[in-house]
C-alpha positions in Angstrom: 0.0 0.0 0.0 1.3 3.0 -1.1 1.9 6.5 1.7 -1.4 7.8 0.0 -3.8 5.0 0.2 -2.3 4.5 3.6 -3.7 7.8 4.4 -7.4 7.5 3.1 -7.5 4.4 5.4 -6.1 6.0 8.5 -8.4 9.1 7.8 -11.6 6.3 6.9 -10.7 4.2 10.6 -11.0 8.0 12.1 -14.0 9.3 11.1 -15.7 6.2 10.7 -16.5 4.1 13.5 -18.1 0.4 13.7 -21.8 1.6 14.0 -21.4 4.2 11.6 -19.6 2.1 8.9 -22.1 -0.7 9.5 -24.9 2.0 9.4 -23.6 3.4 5.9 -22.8 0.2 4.6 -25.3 -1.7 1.7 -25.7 -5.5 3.0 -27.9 -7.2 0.5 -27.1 -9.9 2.8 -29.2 -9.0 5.6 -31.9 -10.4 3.5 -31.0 -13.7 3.2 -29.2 -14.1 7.3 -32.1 -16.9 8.5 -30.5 -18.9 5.3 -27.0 -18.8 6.7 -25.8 -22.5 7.5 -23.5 -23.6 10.0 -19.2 -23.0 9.4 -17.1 -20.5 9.1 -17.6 -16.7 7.0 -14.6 -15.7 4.7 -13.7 -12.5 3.4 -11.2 -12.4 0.7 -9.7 -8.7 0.2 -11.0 -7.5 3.5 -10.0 -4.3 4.6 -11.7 -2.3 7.8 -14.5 -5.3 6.5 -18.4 -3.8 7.7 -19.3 -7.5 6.8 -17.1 -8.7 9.1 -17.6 -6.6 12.4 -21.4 -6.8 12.0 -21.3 -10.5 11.7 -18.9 -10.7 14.5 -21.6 -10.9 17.1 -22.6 -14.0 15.6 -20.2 -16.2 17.2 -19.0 -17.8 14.1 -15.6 -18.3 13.1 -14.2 -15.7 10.6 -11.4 -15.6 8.0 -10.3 -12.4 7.2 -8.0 -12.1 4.6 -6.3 -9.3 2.8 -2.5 -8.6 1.9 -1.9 -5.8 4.1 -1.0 -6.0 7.8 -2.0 -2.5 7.9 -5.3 -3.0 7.2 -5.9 -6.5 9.0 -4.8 -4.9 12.1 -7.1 -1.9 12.2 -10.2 -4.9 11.6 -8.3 -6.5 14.5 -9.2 -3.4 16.6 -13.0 -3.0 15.2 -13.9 -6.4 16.0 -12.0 -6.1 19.5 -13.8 -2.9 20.1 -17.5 -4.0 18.2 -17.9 -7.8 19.5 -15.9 -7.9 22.5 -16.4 -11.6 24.2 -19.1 -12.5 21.8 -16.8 -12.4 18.8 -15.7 -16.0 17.5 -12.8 -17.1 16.7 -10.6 -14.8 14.4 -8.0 -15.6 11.8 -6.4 -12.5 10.0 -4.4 -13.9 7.2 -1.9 -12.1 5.2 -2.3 -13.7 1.7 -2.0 -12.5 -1.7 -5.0 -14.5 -3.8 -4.3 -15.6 -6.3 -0.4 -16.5 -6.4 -1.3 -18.4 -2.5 -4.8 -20.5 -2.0 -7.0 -19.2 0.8 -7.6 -21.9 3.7 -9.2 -25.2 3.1 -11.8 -25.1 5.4 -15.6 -25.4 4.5 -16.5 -22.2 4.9 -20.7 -21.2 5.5 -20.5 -17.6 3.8 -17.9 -16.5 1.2 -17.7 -12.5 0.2 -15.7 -10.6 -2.5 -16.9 -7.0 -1.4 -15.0 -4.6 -4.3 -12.7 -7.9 -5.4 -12.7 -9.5 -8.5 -11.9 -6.0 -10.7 -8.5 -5.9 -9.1 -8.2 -9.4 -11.4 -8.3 -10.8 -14.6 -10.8 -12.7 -15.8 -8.2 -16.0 -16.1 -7.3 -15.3 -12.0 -11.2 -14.5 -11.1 -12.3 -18.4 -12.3 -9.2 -19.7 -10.7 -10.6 -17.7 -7.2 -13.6 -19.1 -8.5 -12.4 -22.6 -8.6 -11.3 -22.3 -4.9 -14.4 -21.4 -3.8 -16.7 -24.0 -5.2 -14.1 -26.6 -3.3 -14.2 -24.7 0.0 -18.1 -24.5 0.0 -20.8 -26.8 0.4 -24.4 -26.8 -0.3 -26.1 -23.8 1.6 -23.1 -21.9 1.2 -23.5 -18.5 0.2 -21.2 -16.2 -2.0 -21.8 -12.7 -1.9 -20.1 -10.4 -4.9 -19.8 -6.6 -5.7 -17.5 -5.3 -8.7 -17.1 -2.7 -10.7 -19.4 -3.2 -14.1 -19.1 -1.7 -17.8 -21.1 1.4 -16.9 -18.4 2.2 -14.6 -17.0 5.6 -15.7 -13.1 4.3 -15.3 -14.2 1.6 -17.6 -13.6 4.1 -20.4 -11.2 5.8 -18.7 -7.6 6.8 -21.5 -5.8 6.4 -18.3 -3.7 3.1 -19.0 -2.4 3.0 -15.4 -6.4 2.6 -14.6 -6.7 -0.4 -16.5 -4.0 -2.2 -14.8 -5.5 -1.3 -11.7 -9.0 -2.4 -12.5 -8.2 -4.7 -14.4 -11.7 -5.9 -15.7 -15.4 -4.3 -15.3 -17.9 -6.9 -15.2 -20.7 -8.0 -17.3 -23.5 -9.8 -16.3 -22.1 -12.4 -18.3 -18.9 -12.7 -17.3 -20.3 -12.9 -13.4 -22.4 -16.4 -15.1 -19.5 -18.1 -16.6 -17.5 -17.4 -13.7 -20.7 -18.9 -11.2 -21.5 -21.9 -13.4 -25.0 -23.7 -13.5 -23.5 -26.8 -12.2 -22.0 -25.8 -9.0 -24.0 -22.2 -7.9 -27.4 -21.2 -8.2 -27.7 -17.4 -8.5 -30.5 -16.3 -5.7 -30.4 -12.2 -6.4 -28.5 -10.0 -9.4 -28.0 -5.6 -8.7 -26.9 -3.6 -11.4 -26.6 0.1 -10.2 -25.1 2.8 -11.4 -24.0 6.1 -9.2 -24.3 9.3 -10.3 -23.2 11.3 -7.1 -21.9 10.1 -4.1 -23.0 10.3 -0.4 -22.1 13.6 1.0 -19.8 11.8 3.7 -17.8 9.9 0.8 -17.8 13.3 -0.9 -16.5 14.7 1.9 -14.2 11.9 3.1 -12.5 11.8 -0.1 -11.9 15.9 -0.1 -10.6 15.5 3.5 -8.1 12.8 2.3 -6.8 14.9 -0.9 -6.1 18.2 1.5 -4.0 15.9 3.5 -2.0 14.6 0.6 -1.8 18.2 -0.8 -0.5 19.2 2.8 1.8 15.8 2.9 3.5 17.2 -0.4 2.9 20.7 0.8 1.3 22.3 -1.8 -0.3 25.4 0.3 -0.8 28.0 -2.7 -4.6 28.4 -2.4 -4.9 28.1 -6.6 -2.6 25.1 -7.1 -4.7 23.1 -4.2 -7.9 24.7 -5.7 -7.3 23.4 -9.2 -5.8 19.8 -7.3 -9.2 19.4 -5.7 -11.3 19.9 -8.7 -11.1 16.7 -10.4 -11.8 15.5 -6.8 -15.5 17.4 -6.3 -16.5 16.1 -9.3 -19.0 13.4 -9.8 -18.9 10.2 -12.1 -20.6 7.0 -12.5 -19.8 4.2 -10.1 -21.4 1.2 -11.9 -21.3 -2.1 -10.2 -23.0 -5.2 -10.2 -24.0 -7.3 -6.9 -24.8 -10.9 -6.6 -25.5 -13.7 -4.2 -25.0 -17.1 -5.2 -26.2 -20.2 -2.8 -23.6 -23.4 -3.6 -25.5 -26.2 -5.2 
């Protein structure tokens, strides 16, 4: 993680705190919780996870998993401060999916929560193929990615496009989740015109910080920095739950 991304998720942890970020967050999976089975709940790509510290009063065992300390201790600290004694048992793994498989346990309830566009499509059905043989039927996989309609999408920025390095179709989502092994219980498309004010504002927060990180205190040069940074786009994604056959 680079000084500036390290920032935003310092600045997020501070002025974002467990009932808040669960408050804020969109669960689509709240709707299906009375179908959750019995094992363990994964998150691959984790972050400050809402997912996880809401579901960490649950009891269940949970493997979080991301490939930055940084970020797997501040989670560490959320679920400490959120669950307290009713949190189950915790595993916060530094791995980097796809060059090292995740665990092989049989896990209850999988989530890739703004995953599967930092991959190709050739890594996504290999992450795919892990899944389907660390799940069993019941299981639940829970998805969000960027889509097509995604303004970066058709962004001329090369250096975007080996960041993101696919937007999703609806298509690509069912060859990935094949007939024979998931059964596809709920499909989002959305697209975003303007953001929240507190991600507007979270994000303008973050940029004055860098701009005062590189000092840049000439009231034009931050004003014309900041611009691109007020500005709204799309943020197309698609969401999906799957239920393991």
């Amino acid at each position: 993680m680079d000084e500036t991304l390290r920032m935003y998720w310092e600045l997020y942890n501070e002025l974002c705190p467990n009932e808040l970020m669960i408050h804020k967050n969109h669960n689509l999976l709240r709707n299906f919780e009375d179908e959750f089975i019995e094992g363990p709940i994964l998150e691959l790509g984790c972050g400050q996870s809402s997912f996880l510290v809401e579901y960490s009063k649950k009891g269940k065992e949970i493997f979080a998993i991301d490939n930055e300390d940084f970020q797997l201790n501040l989670l560490k600290k959320r679920i400490e401060l959120y669950a307290g004694k009713e949190a189950g048992k915790l595993h916060l793994l530094n791995i980097t999916i796809p060059k090292k498989e995740i665990p092989k346990e049989i896990f209850s309830l999988v989530i890739m929560f703004d995953f599967l566009h930092f991959f190709t499509l050739e890594d996504c059905s290999k992450i795919i193929d892990q899944i389907a043989s660390r799940t069993q039927k019941g299981s639940l996989i829970y998805i969000k990615a960027h889509s097509k309609s995604h303004s970066y999408f058709k962004s001329p920025n090369p250096g975007m496009h080996q960041y993101y390095k696919h937007f999703f179709s609806e298509t690509d989502l069912s060859r990935l989740f094949d007939n024979k092994n998931f059964e596809r219980i709920m499909i989002s498309d959305t697209v975003q015109s303007v953001r929240s004010k507190f991600s507007r504002e979270l994000e303008i927060k973050w940029h004055e910080s860098v701009l005062d990180e590189h000092q840049v205190f000439d009231s034009q040069d931050r004003e014309e920095e900041l611009k691109s940074t007020k500005e709204e786009s799309n943020i197309g994604y698609l969401e999906c739950i799957y239920r393991r056959k």
